[in-house]
C-alpha positions in Angstrom: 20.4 11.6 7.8 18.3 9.1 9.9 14.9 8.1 8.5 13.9 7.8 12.5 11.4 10.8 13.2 12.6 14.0 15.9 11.1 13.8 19.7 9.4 16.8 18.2 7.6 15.3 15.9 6.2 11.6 17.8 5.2 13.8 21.0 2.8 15.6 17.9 -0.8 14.4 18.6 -1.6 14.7 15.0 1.4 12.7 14.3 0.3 9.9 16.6 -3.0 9.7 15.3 -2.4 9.4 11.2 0.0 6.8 12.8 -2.3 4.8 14.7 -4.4 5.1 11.2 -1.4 3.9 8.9 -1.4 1.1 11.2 -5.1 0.0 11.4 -4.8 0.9 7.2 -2.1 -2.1 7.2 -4.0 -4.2 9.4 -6.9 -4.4 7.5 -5.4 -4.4 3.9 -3.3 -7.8 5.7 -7.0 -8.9 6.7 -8.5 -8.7 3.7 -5.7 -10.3 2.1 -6.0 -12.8 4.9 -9.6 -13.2 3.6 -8.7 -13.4 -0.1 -6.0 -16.8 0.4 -8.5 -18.4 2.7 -11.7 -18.0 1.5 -11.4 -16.9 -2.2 -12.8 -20.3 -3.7 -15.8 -20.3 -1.7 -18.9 -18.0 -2.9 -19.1 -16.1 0.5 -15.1 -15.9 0.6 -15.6 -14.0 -2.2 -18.4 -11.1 -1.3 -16.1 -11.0 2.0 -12.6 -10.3 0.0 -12.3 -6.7 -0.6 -14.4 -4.7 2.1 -11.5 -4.5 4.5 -8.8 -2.9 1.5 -11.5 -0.7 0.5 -12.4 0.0 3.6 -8.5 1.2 4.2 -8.5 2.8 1.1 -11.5 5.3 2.2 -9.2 6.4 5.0 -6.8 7.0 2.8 -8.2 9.2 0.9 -10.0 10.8 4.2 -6.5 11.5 5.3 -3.5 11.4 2.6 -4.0 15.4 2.6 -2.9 15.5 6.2 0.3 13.0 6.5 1.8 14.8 3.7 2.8 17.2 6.7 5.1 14.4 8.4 7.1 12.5 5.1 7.3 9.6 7.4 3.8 8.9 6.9 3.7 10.2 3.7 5.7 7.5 2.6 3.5 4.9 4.3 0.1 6.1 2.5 2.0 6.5 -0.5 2.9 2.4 0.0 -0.3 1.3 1.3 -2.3 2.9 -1.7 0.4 1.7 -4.3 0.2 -1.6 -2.8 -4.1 -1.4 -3.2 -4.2 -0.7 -6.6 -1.3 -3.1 -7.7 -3.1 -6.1 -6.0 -6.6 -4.7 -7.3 -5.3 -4.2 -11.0 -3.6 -8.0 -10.5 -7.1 -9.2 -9.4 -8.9 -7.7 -12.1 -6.3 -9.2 -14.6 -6.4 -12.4 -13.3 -10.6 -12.7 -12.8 -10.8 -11.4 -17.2 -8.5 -14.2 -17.5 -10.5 -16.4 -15.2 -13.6 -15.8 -17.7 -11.9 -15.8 -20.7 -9.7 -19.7 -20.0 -12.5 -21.1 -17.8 -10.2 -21.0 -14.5 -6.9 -22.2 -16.0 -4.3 -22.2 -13.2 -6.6 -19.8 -11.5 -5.8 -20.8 -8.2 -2.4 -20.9 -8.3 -2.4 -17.5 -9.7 -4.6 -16.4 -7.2 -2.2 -17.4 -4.0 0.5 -15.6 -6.0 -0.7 -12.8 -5.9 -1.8 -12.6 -2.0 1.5 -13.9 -1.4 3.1 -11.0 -3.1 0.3 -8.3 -1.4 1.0 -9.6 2.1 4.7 -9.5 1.7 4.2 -5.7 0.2 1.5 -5.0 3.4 3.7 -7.2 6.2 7.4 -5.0 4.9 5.6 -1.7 5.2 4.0 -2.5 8.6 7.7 -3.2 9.8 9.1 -0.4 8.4 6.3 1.8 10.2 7.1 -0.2 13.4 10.6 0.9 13.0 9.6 4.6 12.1 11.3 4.0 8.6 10.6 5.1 5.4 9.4 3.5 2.3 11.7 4.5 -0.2 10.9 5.0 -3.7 13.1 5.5 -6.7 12.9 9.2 -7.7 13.6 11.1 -10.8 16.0 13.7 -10.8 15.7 16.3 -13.3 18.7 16.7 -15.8 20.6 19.8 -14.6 20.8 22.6 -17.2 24.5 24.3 -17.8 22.9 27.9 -18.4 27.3 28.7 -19.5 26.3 26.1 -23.0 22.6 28.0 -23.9 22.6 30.3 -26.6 20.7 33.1 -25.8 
């Protein structure tokens, strides 16, 4: 089965439009991480960092309920907020520990982890661009042998 969607389904004008928002979504999480590598160490840098991810984040939420419709785009929410909040809760980590060492390898901590949230952002953008996918591992239930039960 091909992860590319039916003619169907990208002639859909609802389709097209969570689309062009899953893309502007990646473009500005990529801006404000963007923001974050180049201006984090300077005080404005850092009142500037997070209003374009959050700002991507509220549509998200706006419109999660409506790609769940097309699992194509379902996928790529699914991504873009996993990628939010694993950036965010890195952030947060790494700012406590900031406070708490006095800005020990701060900086170096800092690019890792805006390396690692554009690589996340920049390989979901490609994907959409291909109409692919993000896969994620799943859990399949155990299956239940109703002939072994004792009833």
């Amino acid at each position: 089965m091909s992860d590319l969607t039916s003619t169907e389904t990208k002639t859909d004008p609802q389709f097209r439009r969570l689309q062009r928002l899953a893309h502007w979504m990646y473009g500005l999480q990529a801006f404000g991480l963007g923001l974050a590598m180049l201006f984090a160490w300077t005080k404005i840098g850092m009142a500037l960092i997070g209003w374009p991810a959050l700002l991507a984040m509220l549509i998200y939420r706006r419109e999660h309920k409506s790609a769940l419709a097309y699992p194509l785009l379902a996928s790529h929410f699914d991504w873009l907020n996993r990628s939010f909040w694993t950036c965010a809760i890195w952030l947060g980590t790494l700012l406590l520990l900031y406070f708490i060492l006095v800005g020990a390898f701060f900086n170096g901590a800092l690019i890792a982890v805006g390396l690692f949230g554009t690589l996340r952002t920049g390989w979901g953008w490609l994907m959409l661009g291909y109409g692919r996918q993000i896969h994620r591992r799943r859990i399949v239930p155990a299956k239940s042998d109703a002939s072994s039960q004792d009833i």
